[in-house]
Backbone as XML, in Angstrom:
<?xml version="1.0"?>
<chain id="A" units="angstrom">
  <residue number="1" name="UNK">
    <atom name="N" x="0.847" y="-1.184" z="0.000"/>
    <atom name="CA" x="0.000" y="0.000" z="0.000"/>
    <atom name="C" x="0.882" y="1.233" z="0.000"/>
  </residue>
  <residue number="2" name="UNK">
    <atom name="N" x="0.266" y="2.468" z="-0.408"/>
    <atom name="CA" x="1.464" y="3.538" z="-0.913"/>
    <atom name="C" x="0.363" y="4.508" z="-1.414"/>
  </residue>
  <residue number="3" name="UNK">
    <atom name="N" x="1.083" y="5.801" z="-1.458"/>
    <atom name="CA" x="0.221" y="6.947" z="-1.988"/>
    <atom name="C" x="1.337" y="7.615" z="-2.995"/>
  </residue>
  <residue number="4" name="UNK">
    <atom name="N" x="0.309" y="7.871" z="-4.083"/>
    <atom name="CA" x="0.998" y="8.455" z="-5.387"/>
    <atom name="C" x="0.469" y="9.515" z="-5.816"/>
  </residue>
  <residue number="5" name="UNK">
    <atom name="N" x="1.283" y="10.544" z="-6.294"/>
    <atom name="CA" x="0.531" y="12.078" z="-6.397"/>
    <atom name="C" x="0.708" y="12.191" z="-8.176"/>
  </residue>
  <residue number="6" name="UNK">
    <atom name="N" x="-0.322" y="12.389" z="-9.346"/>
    <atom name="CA" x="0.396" y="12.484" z="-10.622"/>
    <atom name="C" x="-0.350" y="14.306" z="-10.747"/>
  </residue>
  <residue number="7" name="UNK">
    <atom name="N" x="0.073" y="14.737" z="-11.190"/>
    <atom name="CA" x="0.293" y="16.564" z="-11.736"/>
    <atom name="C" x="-0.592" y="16.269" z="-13.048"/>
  </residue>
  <residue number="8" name="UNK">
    <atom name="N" x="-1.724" y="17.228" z="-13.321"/>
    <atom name="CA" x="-2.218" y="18.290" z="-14.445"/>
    <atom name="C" x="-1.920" y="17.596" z="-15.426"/>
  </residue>
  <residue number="9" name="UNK">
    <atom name="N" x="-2.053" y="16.592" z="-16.516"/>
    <atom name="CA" x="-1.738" y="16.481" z="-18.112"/>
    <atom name="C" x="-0.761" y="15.528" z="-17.826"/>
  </residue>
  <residue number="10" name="UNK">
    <atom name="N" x="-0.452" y="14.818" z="-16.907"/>
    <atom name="CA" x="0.317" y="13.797" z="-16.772"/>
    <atom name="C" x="-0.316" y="12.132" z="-17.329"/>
  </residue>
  <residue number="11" name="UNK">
    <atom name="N" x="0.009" y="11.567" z="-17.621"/>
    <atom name="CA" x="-0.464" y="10.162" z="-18.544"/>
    <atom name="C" x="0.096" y="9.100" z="-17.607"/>
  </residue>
  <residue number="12" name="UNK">
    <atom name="N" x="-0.384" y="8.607" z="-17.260"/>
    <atom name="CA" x="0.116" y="7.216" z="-16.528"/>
    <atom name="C" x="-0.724" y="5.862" z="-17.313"/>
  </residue>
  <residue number="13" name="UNK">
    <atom name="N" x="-0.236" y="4.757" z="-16.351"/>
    <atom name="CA" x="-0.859" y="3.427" z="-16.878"/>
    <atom name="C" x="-1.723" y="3.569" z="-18.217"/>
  </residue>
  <residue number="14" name="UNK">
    <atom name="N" x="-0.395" y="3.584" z="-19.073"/>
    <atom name="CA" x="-0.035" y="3.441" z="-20.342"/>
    <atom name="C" x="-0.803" y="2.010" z="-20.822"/>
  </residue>
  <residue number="15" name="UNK">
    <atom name="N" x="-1.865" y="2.197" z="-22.296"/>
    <atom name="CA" x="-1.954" y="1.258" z="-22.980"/>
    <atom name="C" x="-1.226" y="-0.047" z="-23.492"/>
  </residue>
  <residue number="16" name="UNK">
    <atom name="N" x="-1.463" y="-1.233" z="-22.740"/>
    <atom name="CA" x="-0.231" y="-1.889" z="-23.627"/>
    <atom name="C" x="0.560" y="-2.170" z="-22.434"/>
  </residue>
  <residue number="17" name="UNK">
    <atom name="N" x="0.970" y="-1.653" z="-21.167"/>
    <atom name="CA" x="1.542" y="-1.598" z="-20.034"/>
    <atom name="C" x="1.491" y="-2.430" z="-19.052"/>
  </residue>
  <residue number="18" name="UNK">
    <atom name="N" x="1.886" y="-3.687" z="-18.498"/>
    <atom name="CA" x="1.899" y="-4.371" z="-17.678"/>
    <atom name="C" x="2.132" y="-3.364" z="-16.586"/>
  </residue>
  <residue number="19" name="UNK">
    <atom name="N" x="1.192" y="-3.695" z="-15.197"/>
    <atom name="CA" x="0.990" y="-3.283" z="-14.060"/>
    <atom name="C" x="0.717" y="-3.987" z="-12.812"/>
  </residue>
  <residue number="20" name="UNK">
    <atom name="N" x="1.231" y="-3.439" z="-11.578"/>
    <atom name="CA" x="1.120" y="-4.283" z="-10.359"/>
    <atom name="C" x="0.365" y="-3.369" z="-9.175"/>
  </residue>
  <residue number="21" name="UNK">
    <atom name="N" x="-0.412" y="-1.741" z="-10.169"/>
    <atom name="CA" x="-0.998" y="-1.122" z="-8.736"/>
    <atom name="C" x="-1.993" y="-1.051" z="-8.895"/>
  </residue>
  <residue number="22" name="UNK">
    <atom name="N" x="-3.315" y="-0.865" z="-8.037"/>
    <atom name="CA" x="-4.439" y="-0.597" z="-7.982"/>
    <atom name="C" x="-4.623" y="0.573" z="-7.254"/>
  </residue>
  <residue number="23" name="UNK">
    <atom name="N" x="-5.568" y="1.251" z="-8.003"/>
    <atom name="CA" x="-5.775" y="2.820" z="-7.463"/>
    <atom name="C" x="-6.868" y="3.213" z="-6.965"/>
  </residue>
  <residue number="24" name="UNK">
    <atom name="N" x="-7.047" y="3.663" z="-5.900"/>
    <atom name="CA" x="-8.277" y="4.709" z="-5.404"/>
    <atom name="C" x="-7.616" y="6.186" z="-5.260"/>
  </residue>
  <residue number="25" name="UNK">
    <atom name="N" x="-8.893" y="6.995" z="-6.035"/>
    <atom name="CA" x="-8.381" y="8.546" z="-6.014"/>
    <atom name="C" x="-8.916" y="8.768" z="-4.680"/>
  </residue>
  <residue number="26" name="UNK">
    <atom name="N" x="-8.160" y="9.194" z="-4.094"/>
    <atom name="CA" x="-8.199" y="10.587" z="-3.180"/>
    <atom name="C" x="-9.143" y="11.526" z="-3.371"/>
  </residue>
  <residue number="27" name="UNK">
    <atom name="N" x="-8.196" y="12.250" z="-4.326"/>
    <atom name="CA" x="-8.341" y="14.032" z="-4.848"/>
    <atom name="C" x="-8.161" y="13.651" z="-6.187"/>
  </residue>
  <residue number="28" name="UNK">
    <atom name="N" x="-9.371" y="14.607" z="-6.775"/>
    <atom name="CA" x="-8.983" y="14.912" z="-8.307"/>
    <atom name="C" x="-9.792" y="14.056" z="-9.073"/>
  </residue>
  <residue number="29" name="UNK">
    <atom name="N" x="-9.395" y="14.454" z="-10.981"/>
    <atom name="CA" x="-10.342" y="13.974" z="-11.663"/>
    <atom name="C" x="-9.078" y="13.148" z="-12.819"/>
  </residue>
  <residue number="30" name="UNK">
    <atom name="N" x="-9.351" y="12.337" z="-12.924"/>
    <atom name="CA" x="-8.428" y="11.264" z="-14.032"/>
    <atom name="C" x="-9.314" y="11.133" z="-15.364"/>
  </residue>
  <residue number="31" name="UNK">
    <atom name="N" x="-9.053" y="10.837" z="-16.563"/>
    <atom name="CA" x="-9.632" y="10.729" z="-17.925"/>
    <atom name="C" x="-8.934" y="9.221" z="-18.226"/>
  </residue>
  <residue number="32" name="UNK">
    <atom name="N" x="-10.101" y="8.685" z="-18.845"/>
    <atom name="CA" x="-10.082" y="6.998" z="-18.974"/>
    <atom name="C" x="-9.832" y="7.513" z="-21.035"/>
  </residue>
  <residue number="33" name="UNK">
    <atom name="N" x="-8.513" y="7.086" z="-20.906"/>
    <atom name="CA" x="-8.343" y="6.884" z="-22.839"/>
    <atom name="C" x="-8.643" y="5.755" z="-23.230"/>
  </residue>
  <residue number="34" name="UNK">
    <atom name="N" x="-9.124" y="5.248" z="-24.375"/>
    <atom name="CA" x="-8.933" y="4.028" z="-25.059"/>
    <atom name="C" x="-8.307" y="4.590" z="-26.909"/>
  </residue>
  <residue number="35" name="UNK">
    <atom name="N" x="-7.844" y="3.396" z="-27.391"/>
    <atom name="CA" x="-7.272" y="3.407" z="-28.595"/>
    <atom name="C" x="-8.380" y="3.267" z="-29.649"/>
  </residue>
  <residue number="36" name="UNK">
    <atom name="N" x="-8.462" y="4.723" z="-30.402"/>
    <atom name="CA" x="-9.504" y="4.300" z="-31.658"/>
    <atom name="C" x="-8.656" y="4.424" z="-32.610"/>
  </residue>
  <residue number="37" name="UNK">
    <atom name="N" x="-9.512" y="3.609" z="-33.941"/>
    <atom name="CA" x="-8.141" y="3.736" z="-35.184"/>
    <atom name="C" x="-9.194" y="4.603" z="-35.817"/>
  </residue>
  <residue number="38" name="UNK">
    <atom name="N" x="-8.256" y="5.571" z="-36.680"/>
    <atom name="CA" x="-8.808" y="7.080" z="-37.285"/>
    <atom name="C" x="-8.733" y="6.359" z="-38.614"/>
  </residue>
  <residue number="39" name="UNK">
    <atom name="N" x="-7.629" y="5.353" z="-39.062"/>
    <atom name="CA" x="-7.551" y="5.100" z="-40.798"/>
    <atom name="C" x="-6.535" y="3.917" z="-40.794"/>
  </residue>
  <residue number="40" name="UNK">
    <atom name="N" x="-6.684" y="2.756" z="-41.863"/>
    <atom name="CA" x="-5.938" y="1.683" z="-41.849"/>
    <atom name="C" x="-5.171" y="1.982" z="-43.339"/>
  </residue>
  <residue number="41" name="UNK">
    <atom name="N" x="-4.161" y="2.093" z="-43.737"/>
    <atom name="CA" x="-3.738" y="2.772" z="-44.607"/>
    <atom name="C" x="-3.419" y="1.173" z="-45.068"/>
  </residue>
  <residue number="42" name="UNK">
    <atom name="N" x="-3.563" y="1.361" z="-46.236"/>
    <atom name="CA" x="-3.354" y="-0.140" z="-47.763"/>
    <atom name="C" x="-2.072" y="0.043" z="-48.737"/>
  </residue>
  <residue number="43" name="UNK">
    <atom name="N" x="-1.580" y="-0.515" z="-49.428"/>
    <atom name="CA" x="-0.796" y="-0.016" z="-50.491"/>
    <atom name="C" x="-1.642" y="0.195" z="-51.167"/>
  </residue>
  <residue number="44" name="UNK">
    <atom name="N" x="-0.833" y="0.985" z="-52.011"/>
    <atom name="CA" x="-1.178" y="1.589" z="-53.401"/>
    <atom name="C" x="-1.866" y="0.716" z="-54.591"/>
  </residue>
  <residue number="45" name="UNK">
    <atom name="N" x="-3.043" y="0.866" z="-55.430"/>
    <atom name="CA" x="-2.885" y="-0.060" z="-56.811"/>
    <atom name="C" x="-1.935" y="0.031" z="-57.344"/>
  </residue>
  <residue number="46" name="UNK">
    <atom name="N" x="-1.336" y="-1.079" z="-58.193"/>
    <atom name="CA" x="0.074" y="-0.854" z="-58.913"/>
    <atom name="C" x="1.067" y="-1.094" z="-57.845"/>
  </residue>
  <residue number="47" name="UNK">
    <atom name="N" x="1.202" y="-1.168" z="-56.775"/>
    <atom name="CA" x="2.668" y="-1.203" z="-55.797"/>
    <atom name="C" x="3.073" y="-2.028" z="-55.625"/>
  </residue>
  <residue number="48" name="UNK">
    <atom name="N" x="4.424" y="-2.776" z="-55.836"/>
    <atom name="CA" x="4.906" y="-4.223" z="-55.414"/>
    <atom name="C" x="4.371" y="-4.489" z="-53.980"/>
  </residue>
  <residue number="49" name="UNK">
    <atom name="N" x="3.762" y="-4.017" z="-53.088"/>
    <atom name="CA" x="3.046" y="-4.184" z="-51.751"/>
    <atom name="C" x="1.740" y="-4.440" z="-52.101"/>
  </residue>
  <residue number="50" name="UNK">
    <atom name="N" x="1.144" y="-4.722" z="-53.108"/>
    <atom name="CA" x="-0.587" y="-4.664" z="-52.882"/>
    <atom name="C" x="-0.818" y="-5.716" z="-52.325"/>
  </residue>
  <residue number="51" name="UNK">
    <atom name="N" x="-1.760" y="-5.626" z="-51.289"/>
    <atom name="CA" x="-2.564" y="-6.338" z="-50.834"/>
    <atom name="C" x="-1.818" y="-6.338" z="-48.817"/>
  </residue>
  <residue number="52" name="UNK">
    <atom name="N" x="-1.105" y="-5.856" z="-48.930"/>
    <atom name="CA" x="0.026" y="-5.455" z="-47.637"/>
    <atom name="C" x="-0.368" y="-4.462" z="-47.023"/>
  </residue>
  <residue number="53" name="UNK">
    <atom name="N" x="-0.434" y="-4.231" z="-45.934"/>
    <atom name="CA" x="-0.499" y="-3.373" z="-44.898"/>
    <atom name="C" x="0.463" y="-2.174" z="-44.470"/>
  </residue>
  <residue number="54" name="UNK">
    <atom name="N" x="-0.053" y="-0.952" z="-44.848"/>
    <atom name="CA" x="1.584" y="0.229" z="-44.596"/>
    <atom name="C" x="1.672" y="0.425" z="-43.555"/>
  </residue>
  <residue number="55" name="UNK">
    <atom name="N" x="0.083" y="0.209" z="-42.304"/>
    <atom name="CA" x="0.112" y="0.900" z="-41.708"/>
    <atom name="C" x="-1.178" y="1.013" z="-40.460"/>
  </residue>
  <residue number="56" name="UNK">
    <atom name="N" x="-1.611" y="1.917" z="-39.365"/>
    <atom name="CA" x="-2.710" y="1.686" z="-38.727"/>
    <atom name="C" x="-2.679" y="3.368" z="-37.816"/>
  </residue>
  <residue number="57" name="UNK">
    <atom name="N" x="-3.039" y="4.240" z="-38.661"/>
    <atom name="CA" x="-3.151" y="5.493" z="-38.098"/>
    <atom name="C" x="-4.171" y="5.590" z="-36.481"/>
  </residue>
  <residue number="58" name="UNK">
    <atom name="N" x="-3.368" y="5.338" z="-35.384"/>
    <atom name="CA" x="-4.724" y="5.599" z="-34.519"/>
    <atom name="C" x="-4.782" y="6.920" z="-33.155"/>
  </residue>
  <residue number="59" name="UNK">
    <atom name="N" x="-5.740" y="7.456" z="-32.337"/>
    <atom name="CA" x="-5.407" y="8.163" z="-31.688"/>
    <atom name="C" x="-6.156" y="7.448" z="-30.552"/>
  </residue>
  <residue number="60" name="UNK">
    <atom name="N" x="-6.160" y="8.601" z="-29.379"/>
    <atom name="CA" x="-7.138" y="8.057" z="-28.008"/>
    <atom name="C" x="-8.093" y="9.101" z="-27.821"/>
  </residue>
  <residue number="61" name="UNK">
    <atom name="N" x="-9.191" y="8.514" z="-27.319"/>
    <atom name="CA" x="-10.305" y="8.794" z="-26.741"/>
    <atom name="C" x="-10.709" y="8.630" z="-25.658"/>
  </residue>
  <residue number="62" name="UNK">
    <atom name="N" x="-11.067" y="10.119" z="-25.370"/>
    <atom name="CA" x="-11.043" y="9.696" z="-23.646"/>
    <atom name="C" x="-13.141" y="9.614" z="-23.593"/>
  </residue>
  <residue number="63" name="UNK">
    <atom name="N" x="-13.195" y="8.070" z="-22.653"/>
    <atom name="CA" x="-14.356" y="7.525" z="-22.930"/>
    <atom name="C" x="-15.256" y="8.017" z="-21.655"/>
  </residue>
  <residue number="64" name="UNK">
    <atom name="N" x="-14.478" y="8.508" z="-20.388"/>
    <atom name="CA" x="-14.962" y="8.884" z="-19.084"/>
    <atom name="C" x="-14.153" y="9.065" z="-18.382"/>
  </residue>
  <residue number="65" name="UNK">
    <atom name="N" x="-14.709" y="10.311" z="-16.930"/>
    <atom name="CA" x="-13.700" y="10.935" z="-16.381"/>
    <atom name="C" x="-13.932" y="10.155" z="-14.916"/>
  </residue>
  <residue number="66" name="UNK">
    <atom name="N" x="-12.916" y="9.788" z="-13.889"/>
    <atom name="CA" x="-13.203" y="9.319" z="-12.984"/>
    <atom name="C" x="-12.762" y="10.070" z="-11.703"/>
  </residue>
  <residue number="67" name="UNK">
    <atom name="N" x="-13.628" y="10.306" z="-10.393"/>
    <atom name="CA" x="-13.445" y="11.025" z="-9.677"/>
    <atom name="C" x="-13.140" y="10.423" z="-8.055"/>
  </residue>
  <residue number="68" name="UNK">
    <atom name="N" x="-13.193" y="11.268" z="-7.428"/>
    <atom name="CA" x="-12.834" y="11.097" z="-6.411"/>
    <atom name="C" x="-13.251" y="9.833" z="-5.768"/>
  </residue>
  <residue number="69" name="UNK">
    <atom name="N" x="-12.715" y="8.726" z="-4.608"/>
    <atom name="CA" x="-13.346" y="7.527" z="-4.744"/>
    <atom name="C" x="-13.576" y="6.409" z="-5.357"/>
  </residue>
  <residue number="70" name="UNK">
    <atom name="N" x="-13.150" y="7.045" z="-6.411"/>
    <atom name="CA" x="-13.486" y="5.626" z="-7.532"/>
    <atom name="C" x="-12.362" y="5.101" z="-7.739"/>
  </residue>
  <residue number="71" name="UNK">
    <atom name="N" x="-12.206" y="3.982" z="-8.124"/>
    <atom name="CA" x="-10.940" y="3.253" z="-7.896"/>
    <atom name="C" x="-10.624" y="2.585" z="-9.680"/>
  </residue>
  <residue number="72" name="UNK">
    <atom name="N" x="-9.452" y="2.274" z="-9.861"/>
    <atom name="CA" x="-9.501" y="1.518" z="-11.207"/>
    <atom name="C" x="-7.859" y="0.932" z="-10.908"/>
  </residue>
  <residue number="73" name="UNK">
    <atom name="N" x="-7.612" y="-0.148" z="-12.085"/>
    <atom name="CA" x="-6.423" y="-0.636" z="-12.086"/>
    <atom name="C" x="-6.974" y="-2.166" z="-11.627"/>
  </residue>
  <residue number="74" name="UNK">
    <atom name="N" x="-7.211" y="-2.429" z="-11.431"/>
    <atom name="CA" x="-7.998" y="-4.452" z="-10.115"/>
    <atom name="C" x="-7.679" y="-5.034" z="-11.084"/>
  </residue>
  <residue number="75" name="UNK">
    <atom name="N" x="-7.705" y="-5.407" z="-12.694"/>
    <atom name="CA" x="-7.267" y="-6.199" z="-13.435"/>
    <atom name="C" x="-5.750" y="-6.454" z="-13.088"/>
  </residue>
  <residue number="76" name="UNK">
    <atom name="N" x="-5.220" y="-5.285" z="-12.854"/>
    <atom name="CA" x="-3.382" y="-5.270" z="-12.757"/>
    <atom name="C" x="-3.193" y="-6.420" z="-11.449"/>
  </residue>
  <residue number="77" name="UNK">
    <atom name="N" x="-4.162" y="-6.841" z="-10.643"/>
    <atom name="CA" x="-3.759" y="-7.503" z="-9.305"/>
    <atom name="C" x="-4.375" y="-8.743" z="-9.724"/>
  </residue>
  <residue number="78" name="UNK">
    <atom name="N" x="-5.106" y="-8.921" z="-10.446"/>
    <atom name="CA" x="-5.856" y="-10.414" z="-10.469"/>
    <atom name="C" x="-5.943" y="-11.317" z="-12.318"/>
  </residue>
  <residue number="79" name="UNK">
    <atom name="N" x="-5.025" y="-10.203" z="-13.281"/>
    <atom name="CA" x="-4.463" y="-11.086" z="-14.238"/>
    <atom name="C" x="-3.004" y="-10.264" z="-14.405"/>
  </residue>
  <residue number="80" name="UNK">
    <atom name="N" x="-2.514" y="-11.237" z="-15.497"/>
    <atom name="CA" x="-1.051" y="-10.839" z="-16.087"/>
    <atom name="C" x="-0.600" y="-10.133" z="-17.596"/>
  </residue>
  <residue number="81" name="UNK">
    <atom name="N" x="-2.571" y="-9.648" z="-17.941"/>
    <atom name="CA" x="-2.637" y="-8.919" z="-19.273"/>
    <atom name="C" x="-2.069" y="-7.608" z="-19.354"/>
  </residue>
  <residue number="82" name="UNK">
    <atom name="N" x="-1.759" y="-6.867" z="-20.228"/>
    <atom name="CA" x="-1.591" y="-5.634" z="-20.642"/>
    <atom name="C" x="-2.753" y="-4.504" z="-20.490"/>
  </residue>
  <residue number="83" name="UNK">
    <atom name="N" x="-2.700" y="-3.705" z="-19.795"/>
    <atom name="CA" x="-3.245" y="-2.084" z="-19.774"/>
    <atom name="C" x="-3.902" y="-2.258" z="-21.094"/>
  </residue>
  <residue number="84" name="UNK">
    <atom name="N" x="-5.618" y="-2.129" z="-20.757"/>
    <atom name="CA" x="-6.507" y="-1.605" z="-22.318"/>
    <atom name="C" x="-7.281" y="-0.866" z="-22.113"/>
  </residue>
  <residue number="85" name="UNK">
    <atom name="N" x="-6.008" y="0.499" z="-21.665"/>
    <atom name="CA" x="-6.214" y="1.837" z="-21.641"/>
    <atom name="C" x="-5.477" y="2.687" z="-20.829"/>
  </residue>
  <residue number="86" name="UNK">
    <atom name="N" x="-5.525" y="3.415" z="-21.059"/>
    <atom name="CA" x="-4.409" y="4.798" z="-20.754"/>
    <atom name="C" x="-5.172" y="5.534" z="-19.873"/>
  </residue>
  <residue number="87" name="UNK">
    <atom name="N" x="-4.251" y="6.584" z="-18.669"/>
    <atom name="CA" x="-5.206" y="6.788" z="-17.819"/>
    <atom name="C" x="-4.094" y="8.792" z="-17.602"/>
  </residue>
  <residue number="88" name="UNK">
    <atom name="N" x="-4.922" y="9.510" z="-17.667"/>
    <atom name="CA" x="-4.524" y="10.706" z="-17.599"/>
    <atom name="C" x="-4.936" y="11.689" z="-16.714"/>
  </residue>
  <residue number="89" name="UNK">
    <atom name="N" x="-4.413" y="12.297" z="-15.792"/>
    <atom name="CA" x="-4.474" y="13.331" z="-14.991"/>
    <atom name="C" x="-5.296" y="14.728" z="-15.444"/>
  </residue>
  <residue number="90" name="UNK">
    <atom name="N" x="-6.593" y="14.937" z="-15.011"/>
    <atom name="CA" x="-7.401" y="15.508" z="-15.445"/>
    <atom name="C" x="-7.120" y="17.290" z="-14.580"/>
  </residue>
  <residue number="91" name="UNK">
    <atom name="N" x="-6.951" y="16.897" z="-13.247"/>
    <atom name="CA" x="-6.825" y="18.223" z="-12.684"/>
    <atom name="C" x="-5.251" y="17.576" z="-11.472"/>
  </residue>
  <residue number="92" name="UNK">
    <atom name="N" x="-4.476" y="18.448" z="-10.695"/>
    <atom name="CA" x="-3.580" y="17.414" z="-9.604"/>
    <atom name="C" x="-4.041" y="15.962" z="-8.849"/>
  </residue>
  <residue number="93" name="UNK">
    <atom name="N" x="-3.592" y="15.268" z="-8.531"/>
    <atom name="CA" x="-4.560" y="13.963" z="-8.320"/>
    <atom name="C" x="-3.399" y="13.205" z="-7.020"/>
  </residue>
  <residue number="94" name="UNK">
    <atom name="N" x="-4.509" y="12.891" z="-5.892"/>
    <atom name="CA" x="-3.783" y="12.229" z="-4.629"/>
    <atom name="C" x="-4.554" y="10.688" z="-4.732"/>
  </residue>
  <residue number="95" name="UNK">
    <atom name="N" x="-3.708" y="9.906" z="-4.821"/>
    <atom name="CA" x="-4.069" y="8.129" z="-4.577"/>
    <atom name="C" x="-3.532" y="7.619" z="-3.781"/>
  </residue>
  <residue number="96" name="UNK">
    <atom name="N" x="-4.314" y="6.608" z="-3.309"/>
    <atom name="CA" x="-4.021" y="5.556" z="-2.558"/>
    <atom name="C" x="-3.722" y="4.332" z="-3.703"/>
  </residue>
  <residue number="97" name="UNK">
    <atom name="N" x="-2.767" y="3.509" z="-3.217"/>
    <atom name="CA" x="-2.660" y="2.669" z="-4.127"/>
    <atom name="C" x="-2.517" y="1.296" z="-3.278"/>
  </residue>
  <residue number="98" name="UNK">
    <atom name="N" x="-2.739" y="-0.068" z="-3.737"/>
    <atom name="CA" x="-2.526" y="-1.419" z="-3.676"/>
    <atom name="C" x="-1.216" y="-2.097" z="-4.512"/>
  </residue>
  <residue number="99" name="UNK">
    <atom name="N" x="-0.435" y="-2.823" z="-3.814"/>
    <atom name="CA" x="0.383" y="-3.462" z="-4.833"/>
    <atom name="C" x="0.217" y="-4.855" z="-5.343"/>
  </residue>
  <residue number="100" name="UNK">
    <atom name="N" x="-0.029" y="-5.414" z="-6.361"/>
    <atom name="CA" x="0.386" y="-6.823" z="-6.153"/>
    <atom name="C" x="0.940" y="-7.940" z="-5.441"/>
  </residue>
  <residue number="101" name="UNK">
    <atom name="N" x="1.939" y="-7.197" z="-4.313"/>
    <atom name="CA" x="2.066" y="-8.387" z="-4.093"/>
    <atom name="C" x="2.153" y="-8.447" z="-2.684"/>
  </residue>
</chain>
């Protein structure tokens, strides 16, 4: 158990990110991202690549804001998957946290 402070526009528990904490906010407001794809880019007609993949243009979307009390991260303590979703500092933010182990 441990308390973690993240600052204004700060990005934590990164998409894709293996993790071992579980969080309850304190203070403050956090933004829940997920990964949308904007465009899947193809080769060209005519290109020694047709039918090949160049590419996968995507950005994040933040789907909901979470506040004081509310807790997130519990997947990180009870499997061994990857972060599917990004988690960002909405205003200064005080947590309590859980560790794995």
């Amino acid at each position: 158990a441990g308390n973690h402070v993240f600052f204004f526009g700060i990005s934590f528990l990164l998409l894709g990110s293996f993790g071992d904490l579980f969080y309850i906010i304190l203070k403050g407001t956090v933004g829940v991202q997920v990964p949308i794809v904007i465009q899947k880019e193809e080769a060209s007609p005519g290109s020694k690549n047709i039918g090949k993949k160049r590419g996968t243009i995507m950005n994040f979307k933040e789907v909901v804001q979470l506040r004081d009390g509310v807790s997130f991260g519990e997947l990180a303590l009870i499997t061994n998957k990857p972060r599917s979703a990004s988690i960002q500092a909405k205003t200064d933010c005080h947590f309590a946290t859980m560790c794995k182990e």
